[in-house]
C-alpha angles and dihedrals in degrees: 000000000000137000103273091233085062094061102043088047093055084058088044104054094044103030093051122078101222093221092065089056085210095131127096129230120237096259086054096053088042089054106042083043090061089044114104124251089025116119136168146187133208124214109203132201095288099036108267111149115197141122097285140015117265115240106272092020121115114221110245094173169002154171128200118208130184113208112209110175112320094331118084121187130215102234091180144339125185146160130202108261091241088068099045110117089035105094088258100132095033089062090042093055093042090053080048093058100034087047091045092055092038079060090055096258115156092197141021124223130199131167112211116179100241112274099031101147081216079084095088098057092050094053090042093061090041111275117145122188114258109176136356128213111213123239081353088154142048119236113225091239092045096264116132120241133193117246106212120204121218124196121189126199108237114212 
């Protein structure tokens, strides 16, 4: 078994285009983790998603969620691009609603930047967009780019 953190920073650092600047640090990721009212799951290899990585399995794998109330947001969600196309993401953000209204939450979040093709598996579970920020993000090549917010019912 390993330390949680080392298995969501193996999906960070390899999940996350750097030019995007979209990826925690692992300070970020231990201190959110000890926060109340913060909780994860990894996704390994084979598909097993729990709260650790079971020794001689390779994280594939994770989301990280923070419950306020009865709302909970997905801060992030990702899965090593060796494992895209395998279901991968789809049974981690299943485990993330299922988990969320097991919590008591009435309703899911998530921010995306437009044109994430992320966007698919979000509708598909459910997720309508609710709000937009205008030019949220940076472009890597400088160019401004809409963050939209989903919510989801839970229920």
């Amino acid at each position: 078994m390993t330390d949680p953190v080392d298995g969501i920073m193996a999906v960070m650092e390899c999940a996350f285009d750097p030019a995007w600047g979209e990826a925690w640090n692992r300070r970020q990721v231990s201190d959110a983790l000890v926060l109340p009212g913060c909780h994860f799951a990894l996704i390994d290899d084979v598909g097993t998603i729990a709260g650790e990585i079971v020794e001689g399995a390779e994280p594939a794998g994770f989301y990280l969620t923070r419950t306020t109330l009865d709302e909970e947001e997905l801060l992030l969600i990702a899965v090593t691009p060796q494992a895209r196309g395998a279901g991968r993401g789809a049974a981690l953000l299943d485990h993330c609603i299922a988990a969320a209204g097991a919590r008591g939450a009435a309703r899911l979040f998530l921010e995306m930047r437009s044109g994430n093709t992320a966007e698919r598996l979000y509708t598909a579970r459910g997720f309508l967009p609710i709000g937009k920020r205008p030019d949220y993000y940076r472009s890597p090549g400088g160019a401004r780019i809409d963050a939209i917010t989903f919510a989801r019912d839970i229920g």
